[in-house]
N, C-alpha and C positions, 0 to 999 in steps of 0.2 A: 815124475812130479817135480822134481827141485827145478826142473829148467823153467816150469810154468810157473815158478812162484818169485824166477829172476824177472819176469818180462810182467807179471803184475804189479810187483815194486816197483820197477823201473819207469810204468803207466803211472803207479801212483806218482812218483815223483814228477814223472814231467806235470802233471795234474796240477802238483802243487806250484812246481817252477811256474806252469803259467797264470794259477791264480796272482802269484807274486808280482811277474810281468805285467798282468791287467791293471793292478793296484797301482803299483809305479806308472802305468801308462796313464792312467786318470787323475794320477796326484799331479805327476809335470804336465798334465795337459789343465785341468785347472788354475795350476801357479801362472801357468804361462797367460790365461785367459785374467787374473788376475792382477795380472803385469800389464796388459793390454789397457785394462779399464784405468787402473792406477795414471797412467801417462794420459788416455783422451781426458779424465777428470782433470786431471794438472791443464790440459787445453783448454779448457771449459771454464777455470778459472783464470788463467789469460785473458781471453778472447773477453769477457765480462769486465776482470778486471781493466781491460785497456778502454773500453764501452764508458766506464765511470771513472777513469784517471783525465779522459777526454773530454766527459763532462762536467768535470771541475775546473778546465782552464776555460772556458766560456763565463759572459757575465751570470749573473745569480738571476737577473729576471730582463725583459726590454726595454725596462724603465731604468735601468742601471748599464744598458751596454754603452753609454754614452761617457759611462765614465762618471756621471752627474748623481749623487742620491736623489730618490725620492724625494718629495717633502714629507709625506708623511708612512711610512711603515707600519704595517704591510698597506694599508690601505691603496696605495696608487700600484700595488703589484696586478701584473696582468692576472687578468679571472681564472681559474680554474678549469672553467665551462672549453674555454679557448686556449689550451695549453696544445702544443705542437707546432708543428711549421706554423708563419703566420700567414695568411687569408690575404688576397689583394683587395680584398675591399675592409680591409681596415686600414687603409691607406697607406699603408709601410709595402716593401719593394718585396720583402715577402724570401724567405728559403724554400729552395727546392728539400721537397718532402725527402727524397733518397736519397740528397750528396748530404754527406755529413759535412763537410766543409764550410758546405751555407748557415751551420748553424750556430747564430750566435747569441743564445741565452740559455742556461741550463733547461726551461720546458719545454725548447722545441725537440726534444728528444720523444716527449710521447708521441706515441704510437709510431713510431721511429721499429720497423723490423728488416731485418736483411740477412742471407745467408752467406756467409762467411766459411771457404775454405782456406785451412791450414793443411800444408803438406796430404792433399788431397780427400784431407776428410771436411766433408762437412758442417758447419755447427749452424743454428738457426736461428737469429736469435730476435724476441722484441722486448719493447721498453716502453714503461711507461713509467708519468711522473705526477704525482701527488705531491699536496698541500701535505706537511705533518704537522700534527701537535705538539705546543713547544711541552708541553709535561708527558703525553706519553708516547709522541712519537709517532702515532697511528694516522692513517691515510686520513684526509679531514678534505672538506669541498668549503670550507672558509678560508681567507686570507691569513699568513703566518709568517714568521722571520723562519721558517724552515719551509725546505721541499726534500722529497725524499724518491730517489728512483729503484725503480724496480727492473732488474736485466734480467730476462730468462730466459735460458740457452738447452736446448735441444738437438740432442745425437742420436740418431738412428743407432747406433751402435751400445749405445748406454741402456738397459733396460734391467728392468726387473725381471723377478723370477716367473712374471708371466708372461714377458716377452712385452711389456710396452714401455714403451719410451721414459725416461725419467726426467722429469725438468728441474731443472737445475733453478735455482730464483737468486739473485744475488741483491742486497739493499745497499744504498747509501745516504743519509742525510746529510744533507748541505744548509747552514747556516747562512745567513745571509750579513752575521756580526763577523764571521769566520775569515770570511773572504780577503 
């Protein structure tokens, strides 16, 4: 009998050894999964971030890329209605919808989207751009000395606990006294 009662202990123990091993395998395998998400989020404010660093060196509205103010503020700011590339039949030469290059006033950014890889991931990103309120800031379809853009970037890789995507939304407002 004592032999059988080395080789049950000895069952116990490894038992325990590898509940132990499982624990530790699940702990660094989550740190690690959360070292993963930590650096795509640091991406993901990048990629946004350089989105609305870009659209702060462009003029504030088309009525200012001249260089020339308004005469009168907001009023002679382009509408709302018409914010993004401009249209060839509003008789200007017009940016290409997808080179960001062509664009040269802070609202040709709406609806401005494009997928964007960094070091071979993904990110997705579109934009758009609202009128805000000079008191509280909120999206407005009236004329304003503020506009306000909205970047949101999506990673296949970034999800929730239910497996869907999480969109990331980043804001800026820009002043038109500021500039």
């Amino acid at each position: 009998m004592i032999g059988y009662s080395e080789v049950i202990y000895t069952m116990a123990g490894m038992l325990v050894f590898s509940l132990i091993l499982l624990s530790a395998n699940r702990m660094m395998h989550r740190n690690t999964q959360l070292q993963v998400e930590g650096e795509l989020e640091k991406e993901v404010i990048a990629v946004a971030q350089n989105i609305i660093e870009e659209s702060r060196s462009v003029a504030f509205d088309e009525m200012t890329v001249d260089g020339i103010p308004p005469v009168k503020t907001p009023d002679h700011f382009t509408a709302a209605s018409i914010f993004g590339t401009k249209r060839s039949d509003e008789g200007t030469q017009g940016e290409d919808d997808t080179d960001r290059t062509t664009f040269d006033d802070f609202d040709d950014y709406d609806g401005w989207g494009d997928t964007i890889t960094v070091e071979d991931i993904d990110y997705k990103l579109s934009v758009k751009v609202r009128y805000a309120d000079a008191t509280t800031y909120d999206s407005t379809s009236y004329k304003t000395n503020f506009k306000k853009i909205y970047v949101k970037v999506e990673n296949k890789y970034l999800t929730n606990t239910s497996d869907e995507p999480i969109d990331y939304e980043f804001t800026y407002i820009r002043n038109y006294y500021a500039d």
